[in-house]
C-alpha positions in Angstrom: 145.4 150.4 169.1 146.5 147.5 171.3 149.4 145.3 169.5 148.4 141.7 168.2 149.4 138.9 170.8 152.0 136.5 168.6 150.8 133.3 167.9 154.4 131.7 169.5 156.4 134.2 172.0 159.4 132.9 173.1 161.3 135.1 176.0 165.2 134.6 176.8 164.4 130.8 176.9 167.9 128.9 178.1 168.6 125.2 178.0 171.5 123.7 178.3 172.8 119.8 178.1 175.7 119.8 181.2 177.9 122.6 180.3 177.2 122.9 177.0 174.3 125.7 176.6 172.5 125.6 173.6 170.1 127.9 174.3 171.3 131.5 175.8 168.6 134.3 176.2 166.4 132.8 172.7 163.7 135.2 171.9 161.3 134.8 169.0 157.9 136.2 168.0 156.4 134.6 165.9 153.2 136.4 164.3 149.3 134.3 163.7 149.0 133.3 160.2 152.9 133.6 159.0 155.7 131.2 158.1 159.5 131.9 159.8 162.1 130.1 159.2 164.9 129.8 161.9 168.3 129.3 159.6 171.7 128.7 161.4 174.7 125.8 161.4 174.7 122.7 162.2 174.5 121.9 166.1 173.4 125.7 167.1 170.2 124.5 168.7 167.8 125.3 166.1 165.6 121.9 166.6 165.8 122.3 170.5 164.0 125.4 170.2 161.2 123.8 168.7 161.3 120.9 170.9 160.7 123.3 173.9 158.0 124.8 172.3 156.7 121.2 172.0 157.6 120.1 175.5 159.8 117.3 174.2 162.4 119.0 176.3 161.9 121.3 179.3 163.5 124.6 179.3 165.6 125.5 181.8 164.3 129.4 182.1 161.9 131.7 180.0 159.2 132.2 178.9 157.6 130.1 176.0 153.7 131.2 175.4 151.0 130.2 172.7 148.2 132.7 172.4 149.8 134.8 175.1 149.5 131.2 177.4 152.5 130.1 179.0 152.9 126.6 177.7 157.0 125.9 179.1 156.0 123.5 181.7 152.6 122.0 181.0 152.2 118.7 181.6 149.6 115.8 181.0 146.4 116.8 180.0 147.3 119.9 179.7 150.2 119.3 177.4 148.1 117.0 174.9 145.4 119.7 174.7 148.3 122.1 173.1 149.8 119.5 171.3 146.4 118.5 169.8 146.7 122.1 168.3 150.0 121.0 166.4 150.9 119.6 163.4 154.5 118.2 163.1 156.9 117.3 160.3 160.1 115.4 161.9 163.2 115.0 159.7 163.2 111.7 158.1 159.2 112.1 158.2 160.1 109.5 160.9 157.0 107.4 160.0 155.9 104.1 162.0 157.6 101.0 160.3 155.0 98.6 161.6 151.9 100.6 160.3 150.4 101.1 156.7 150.7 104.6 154.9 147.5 105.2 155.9 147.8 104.5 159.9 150.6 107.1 159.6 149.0 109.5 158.1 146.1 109.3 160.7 147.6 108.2 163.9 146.9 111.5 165.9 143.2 111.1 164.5 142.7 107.4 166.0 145.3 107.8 168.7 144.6 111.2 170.1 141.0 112.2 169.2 139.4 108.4 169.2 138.5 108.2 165.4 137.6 104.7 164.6 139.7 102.8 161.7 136.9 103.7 158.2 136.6 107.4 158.9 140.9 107.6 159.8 141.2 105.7 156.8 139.1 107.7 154.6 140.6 111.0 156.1 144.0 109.4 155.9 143.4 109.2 151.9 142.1 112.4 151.9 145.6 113.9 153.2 147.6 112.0 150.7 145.5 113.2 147.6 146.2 117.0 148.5 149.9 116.0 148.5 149.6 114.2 145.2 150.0 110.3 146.5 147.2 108.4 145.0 145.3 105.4 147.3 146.9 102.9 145.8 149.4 103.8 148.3 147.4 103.8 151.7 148.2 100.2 151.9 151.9 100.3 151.7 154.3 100.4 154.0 156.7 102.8 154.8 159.6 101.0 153.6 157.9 100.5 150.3 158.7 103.8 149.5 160.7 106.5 148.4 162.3 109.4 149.8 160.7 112.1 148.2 157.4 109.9 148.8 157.9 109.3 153.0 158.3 113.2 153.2 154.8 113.4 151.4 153.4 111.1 153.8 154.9 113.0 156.5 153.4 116.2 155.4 149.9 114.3 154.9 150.1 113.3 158.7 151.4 116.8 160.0 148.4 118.5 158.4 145.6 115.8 158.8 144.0 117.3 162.0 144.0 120.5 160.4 146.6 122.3 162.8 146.8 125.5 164.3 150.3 125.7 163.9 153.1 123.3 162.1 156.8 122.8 162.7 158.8 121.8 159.7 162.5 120.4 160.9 164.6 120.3 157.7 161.9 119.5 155.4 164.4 119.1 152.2 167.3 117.3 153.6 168.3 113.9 151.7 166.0 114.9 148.4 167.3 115.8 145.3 166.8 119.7 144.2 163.5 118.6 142.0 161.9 116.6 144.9 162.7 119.2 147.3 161.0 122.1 145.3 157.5 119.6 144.8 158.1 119.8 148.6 158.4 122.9 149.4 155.8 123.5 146.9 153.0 121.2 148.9 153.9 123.2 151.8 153.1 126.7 150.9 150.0 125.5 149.5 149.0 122.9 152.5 149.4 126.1 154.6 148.0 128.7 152.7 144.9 126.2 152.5 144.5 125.7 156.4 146.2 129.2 157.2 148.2 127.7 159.7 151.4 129.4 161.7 154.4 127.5 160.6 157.8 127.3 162.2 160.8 126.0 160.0 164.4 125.1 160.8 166.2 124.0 157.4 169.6 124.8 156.0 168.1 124.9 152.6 168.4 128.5 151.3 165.9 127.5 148.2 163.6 126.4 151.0 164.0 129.2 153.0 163.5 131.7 149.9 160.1 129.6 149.2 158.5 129.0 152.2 159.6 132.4 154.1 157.4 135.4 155.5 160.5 136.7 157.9 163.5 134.6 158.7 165.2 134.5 162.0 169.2 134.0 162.7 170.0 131.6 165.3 173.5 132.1 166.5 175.6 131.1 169.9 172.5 130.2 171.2 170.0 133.7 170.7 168.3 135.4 167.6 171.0 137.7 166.0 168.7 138.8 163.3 165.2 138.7 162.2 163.2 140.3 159.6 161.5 139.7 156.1 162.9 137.2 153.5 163.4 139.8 151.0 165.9 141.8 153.3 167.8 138.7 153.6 170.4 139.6 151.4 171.1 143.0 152.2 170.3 142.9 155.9 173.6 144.8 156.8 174.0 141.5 159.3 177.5 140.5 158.5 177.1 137.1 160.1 173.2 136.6 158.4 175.0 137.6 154.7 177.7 134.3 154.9 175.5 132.2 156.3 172.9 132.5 153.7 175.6 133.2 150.9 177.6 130.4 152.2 181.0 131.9 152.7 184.0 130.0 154.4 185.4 134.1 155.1 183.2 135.7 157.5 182.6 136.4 161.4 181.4 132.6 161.3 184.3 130.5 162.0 184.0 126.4 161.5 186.9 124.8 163.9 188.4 122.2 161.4 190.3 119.5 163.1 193.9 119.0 161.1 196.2 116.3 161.5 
């Protein structure tokens, strides 16, 4: 019985900005079909390991494969084939100021597969129903609405060309703990619905508890830890168990700046 190829593989990636290195040996498998969430602090690289995978950045070394295809250095056509396989939902939802609700939601359709305005509108309404926005809101524009209601509309637009896979960087941050339950909510249902791959990075334990198959520690630049969400708390990972109890004593230190 031959192993199942991982739908993301990622091999002792490195990347570094000058002498900082962010990423140091990074390895992650991520399997076809579930949801990981990558947890870790602030600044320990977690959103420049999916920005490889993208090809927003270039890694310096590794190996970063899609299907068991090497995707690390793809460029121009080659590179918006992949991405047309992707579904992405930025922090912020970092929508288009200058465009309607709807235009957000169905950019990638008009821009990127040549759908003409009716149909991408129609779809674009389509999206926003299954994450409970009504099309009284198509018409708006971004700054019209709220927080909770951008990261809707980002959601819309990461799933409306019905992704292969879909990256989710800190999905929760900036909504209150309601909104951010009706959002993690929508997520585990907009996936489960197109049976996507999914790729998190979020601080959010509630998040990571919802949305989670297997959870990954990122740490000084590599995975210290990855398994199921359920072993989470009892993983015998001393650094895993104070991050995600959030504990100021632990192997983890924070350099605090005193006067």
């Amino acid at each position: 019985m031959t192993e199942e190829i991982p739908k993301i593989r990622m091999r002792d990636v490195h990347k570094a900005f000058g002498k900082k290195k962010v990423l140091n040996g990074f390895s992650l498998d991520v399997p076809k079909g579930d949801s990981v969430v990558i947890i870790g602090g602030s600044g320990s690289g977690k959103s420049v390991s999916i920005k490889c995978i993208l090809g927003l950045l270039e890694a310096d070394s590794g190996s970063i494969q899609i299907d068991g295809q090497e995707v690390a250095h793809l460029h121009g056509s080659k590179r918006q084939k992949m991405l047309s396989r992707v579904g992405m939902l930025f922090q912020g939802a970092a929508l288009f100021d200058s465009l309607p609700v709807w235009h957000n939601v169905s950019f990638a359709l008009i821009e990127g597969q040549g759908m003409s305005r009716r149909p991408a509108r129609l779809k674009a309404i389509e999206m926003l129903e299954r994450v409970g926005l009504g099309e009284d809101v198509a018409d708006l524009s971004p700054a019209e609405l709220s927080g909770g209601m951008q990261k809707r509309v980002g959601l819309a637009r990461a799933i409306a060309n019905q992704p292969e896979i879909i990256f989710f960087d800190e999905p929760t941050t900036g909504l209150d703990p309601i909104m951010a339950d009706v959002i993690n909510d929508l997520i585990v249902e907009c996936v489960r619905d197109l049976g996507a791959t999914t790729v998190t990075i979020t601080h959010d334990m509630a998040s990571v508890r919802k949305i989670a198959d297997q959870v990954a520690m990122l740490y000084k630049g590599g995975i210290i830890w990855q398994g199921p969400r359920d072993a989470l708390d009892h993983c015998g990972n001393p650094y895993v168990e104070q991050f995600v109890h959030g504990r100021a004593q632990g192997p983890i230190r924070m350099e605090v700046k005193r006067r």
